[in-house]
C-alpha positions in Angstrom: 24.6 -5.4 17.6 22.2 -7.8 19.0 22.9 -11.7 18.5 22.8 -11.5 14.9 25.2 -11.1 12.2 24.0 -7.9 9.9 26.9 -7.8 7.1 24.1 -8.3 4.8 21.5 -7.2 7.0 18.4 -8.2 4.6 20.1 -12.0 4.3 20.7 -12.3 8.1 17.1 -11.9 9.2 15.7 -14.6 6.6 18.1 -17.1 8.4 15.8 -19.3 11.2 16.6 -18.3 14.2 17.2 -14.7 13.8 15.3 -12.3 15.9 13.2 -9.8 14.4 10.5 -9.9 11.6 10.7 -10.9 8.2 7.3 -10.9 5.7 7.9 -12.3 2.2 4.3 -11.6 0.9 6.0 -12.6 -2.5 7.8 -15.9 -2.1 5.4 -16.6 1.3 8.0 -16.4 3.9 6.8 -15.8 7.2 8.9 -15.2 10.5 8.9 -13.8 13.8 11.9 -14.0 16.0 13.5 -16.9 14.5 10.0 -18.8 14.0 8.8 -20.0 10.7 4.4 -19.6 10.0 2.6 -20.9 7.4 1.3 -17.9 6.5 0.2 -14.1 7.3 -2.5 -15.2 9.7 -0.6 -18.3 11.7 1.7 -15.6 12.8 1.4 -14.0 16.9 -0.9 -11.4 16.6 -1.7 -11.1 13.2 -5.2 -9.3 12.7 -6.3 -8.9 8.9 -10.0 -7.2 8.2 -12.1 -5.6 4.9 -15.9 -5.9 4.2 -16.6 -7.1 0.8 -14.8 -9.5 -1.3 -12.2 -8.3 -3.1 -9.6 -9.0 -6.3 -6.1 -8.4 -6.7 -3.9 -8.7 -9.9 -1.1 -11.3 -10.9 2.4 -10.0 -12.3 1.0 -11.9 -15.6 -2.1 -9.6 -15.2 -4.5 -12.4 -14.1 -7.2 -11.6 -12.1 -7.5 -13.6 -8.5 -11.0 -13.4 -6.2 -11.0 -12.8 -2.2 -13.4 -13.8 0.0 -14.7 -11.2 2.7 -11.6 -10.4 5.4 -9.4 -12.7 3.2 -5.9 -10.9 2.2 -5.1 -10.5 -0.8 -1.6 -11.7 -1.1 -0.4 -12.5 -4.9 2.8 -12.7 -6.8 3.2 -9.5 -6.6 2.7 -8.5 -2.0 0.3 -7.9 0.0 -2.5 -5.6 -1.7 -3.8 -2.6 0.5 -6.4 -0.3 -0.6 -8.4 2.2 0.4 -12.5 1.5 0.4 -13.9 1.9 -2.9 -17.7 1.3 -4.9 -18.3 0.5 -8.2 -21.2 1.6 -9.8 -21.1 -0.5 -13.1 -23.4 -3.2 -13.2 -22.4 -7.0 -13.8 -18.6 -5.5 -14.7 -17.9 -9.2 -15.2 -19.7 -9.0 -18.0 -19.8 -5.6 -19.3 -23.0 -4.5 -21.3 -23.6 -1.0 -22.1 -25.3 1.2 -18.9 -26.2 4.9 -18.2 -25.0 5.9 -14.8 -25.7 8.6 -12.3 -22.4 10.2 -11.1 -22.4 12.8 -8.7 -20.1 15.4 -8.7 -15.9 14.9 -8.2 -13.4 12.8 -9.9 -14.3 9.8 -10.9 -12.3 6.7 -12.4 -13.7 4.7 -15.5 -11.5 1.4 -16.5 -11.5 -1.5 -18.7 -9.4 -4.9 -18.0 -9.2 -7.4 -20.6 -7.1 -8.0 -24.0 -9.5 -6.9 -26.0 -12.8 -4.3 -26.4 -13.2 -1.1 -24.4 -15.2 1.4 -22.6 -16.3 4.7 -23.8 -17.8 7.6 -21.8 -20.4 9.9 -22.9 -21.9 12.7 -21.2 -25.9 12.8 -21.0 -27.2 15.2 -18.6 -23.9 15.3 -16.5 -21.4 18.3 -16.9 -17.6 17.2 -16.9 -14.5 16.6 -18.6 -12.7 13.9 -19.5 -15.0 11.8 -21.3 -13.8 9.3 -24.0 -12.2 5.7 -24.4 -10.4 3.3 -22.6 -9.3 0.2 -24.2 -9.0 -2.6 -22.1 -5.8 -3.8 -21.2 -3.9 -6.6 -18.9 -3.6 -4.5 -15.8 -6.3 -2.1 -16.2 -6.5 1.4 -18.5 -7.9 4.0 -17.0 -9.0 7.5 -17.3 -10.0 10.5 -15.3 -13.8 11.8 -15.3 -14.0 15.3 -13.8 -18.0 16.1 -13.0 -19.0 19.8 -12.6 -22.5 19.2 -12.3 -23.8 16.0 -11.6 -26.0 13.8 -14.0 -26.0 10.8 -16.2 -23.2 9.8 -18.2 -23.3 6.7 -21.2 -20.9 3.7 -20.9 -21.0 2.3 -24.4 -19.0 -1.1 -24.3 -17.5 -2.7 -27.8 -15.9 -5.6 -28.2 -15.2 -7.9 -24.7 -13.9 -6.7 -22.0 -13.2 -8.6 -19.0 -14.1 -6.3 -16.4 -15.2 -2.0 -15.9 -14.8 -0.4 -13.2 -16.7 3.3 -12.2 -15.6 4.4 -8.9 -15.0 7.7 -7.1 -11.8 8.7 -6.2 -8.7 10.3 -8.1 -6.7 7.2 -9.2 -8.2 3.5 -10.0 -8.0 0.6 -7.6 -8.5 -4.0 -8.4 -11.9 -4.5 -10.1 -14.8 -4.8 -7.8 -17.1 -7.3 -9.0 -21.0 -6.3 -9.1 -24.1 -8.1 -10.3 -27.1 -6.2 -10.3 -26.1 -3.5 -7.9 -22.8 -1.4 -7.3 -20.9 -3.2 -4.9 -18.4 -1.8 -2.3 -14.9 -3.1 -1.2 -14.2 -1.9 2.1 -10.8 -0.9 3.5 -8.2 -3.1 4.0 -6.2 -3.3 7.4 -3.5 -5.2 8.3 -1.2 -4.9 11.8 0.7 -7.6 14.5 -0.2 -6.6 17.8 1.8 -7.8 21.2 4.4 -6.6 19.4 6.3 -4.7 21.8 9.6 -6.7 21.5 10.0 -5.5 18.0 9.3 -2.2 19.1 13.2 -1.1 20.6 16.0 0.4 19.5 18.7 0.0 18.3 16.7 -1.5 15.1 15.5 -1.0 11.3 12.3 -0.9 9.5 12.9 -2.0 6.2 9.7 -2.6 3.0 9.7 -3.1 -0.6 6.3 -1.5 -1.7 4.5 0.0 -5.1 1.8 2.1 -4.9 -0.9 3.1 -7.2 -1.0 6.2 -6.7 1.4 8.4 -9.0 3.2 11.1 -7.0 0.4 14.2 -7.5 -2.4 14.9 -4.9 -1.8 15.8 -1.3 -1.1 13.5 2.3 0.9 10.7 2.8 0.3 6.8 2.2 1.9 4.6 5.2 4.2 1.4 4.3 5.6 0.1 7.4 5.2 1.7 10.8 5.4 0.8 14.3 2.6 2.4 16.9 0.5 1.8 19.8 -3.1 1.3 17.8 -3.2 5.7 17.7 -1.6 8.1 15.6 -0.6 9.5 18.5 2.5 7.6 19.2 4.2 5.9 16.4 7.3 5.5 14.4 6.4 5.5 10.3 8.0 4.8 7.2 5.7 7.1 4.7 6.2 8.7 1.4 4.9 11.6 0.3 2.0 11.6 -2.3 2.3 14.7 -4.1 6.3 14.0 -5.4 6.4 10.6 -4.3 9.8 11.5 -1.7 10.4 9.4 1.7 9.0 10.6 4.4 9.7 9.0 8.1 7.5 10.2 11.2 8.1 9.9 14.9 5.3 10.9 16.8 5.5 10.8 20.6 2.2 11.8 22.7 0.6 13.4 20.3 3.5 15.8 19.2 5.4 15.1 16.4 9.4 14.8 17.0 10.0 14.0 12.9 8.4 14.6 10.1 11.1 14.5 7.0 10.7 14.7 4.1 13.9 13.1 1.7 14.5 13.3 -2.0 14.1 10.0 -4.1 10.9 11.5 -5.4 9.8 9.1 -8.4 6.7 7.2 -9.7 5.9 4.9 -7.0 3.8 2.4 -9.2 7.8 0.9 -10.1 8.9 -1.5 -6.9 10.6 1.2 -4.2 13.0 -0.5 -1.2 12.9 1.9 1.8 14.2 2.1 5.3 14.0 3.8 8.4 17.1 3.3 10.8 16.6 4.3 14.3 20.0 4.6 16.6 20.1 3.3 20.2 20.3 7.1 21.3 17.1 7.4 19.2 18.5 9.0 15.9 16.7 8.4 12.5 17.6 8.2 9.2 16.1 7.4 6.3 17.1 5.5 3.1 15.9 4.6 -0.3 16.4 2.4 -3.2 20.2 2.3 -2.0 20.7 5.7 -1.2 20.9 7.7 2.5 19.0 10.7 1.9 18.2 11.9 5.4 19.4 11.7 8.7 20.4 11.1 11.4 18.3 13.2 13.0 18.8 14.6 16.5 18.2 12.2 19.4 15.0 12.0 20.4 13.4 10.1 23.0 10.9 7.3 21.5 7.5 6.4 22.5 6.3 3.3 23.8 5.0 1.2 21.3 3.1 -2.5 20.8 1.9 -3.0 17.1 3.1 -3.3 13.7 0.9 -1.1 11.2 1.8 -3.1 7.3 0.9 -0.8 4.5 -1.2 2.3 6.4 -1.4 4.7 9.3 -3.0 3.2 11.9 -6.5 4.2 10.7 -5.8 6.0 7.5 -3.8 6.6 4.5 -3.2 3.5 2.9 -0.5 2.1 0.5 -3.1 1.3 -2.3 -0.5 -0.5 -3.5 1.4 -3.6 -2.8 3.9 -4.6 0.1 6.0 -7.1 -1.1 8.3 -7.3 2.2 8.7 -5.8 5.2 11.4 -6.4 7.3 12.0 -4.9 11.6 15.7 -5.6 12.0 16.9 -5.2 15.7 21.2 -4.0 16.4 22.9 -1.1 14.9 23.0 -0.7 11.0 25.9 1.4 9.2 25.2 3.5 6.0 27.0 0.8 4.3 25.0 -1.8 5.6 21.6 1.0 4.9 22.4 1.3 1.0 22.5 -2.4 0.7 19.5 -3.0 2.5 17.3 -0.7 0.1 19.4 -1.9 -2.4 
């Protein structure tokens, strides 16, 4: 171990003074090696970016605005998503509209606690079409275009906010006026971190995720790297089963790419954690259960920056982190389970 006490590993780090990092995007906790910061931006490093303003959901189902490059950090984590446009006009104050949709899958939701949304195709070929009465957090449904063309948004009753956007699951409303309006990517890292960035130590996050395990790739929750995909150590989760998946990648070669069990909807709060060994063994835990590891030792790569919710240019969490945690000393499976427990 390294100057810390880790019988309750998760409790330990939160003390002030204890080395590492802990991020409580939830209660606003914010410390680096034993240093309390206001917030996500006061700390070393920190680098936050996305064009557009952007919204982000309460656990009550309230809706909170973000200005341009502002993180959206509620009650419920950090919210990362991918870039997204809406096409629906003044969706603050939904009227009926006819829209031009291209083809692919599109999204069509209603917010509110009361009304809805119905689709109707006009010269557009697709499934899909039909209601979606508005709800706290968003109802949503899947529009499959064939053959591109107009479809009919007929609005009853009051909605709060609609949402049409490509893509094959729904993201936070994106507010428009008279024109679509696009929410760019959201990004969030730590660079100079190369301290973190030894072994022995654990990577630890609590996360949800929008997406419901189906598709294909990976989404990235907590990962350590050098700005590249070329050398990192990730905690990921697969998107089509919704299993743990931890990646070493060293020069460009991947070491470790496993994939554990623990498949389950990742829109419920998931704890998972990737423990690396002072010889460089992995192993990888979730919701207080090892599943995988360790693996054999492997050598790691020399790394500077903590990647929160993504790969370093892709693949994000479109979902919430709600902490993160990189915990330096030796862990036991004991101290694992309780961790992600």
């Amino acid at each position: 171990m390294i100057g810390q006490d880790l019988t309750i590993p998760t409790l330990a780090l939160m003390r002030p003074g204890a080395a590492g990092l802990a991020l409580d995007f939830v209660a606003g906790v914010y410390r680096l090696d034993g240093a309390d910061y206001s917030s996500f931006a006061a700390l070393p490093g920190a680098s936050f970016s996305r064009t557009g303003a952007g919204t982000a959901l309460t656990v009550a189902g309230g809706v909170t605005s973000f200005a341009t490059g502002a993180p959206r950090i509620t009650d419920r984590g950090l919210l990362v998503e991918e870039a997204r446009t809406n096409l629906f006009l003044n969706s603050a104050a939904p009227v009926t509209q006819t829209i031009t949709l291209s083809a692919g899958t599109w999204q069509q939701t209603a917010w509110g606690s009361t009304g809805a949304v119905t689709s109707t195709a006009g010269t557009a070929v697709g499934t899909g079409f039909g209601v979606t009465a508005s709800s706290a957090n968003g109802t949503s449904r899947s529009l499959v275009i064939a053959t591109a063309g107009t479809v009919t948004f007929t609005v009853s009753g009051a909605p709060l906010y609609a949402q049409v956007e490509l893509g094959g699951f729904a993201t936070s409303p994106i507010i428009t006026t008279g024109a679509s309006a696009t929410r760019g990517a959201d990004t969030a890292f730590i660079t100079g971190a190369a301290a973190l960035a030894t072994t022995p130590a654990v990577l630890v996050a609590d996360f949800t995720s929008t997406i419901l395990p189906s598709g294909v790739g990976s989404i990235g929750i907590l990962g350590l790297d050098d700005g590249s995909l070329s050398n990192r150590v990730q905690l990921r989760a697969v998107v089509s089963g919704g299993q743990a998946q931890n990646t070493v990648v060293s020069g460009g070669s991947v070491l470790l790419n496993s994939d554990g069990a623990g498949g389950n909807p990742l829109s419920s709060l998931t704890k998972q954690a990737l423990r690396v060994s002072q010889a460089g063994a992995v192993t990888t835990a979730r919701n207080g259960t090892v599943m995988v590891g360790p693996s054999g030792a492997m050598t790691m790569p020399t790394l500077n920056r903590v990647s929160l919710a993504g790969l370093p240019s892709s693949s994000a969490l479109n979902g919430h982190l709600a902490r993160a945690r990189i915990i330096p000393g030796e862990m036991s499976d004991a101290q694992l389970q309780t961790v992600t427990q």
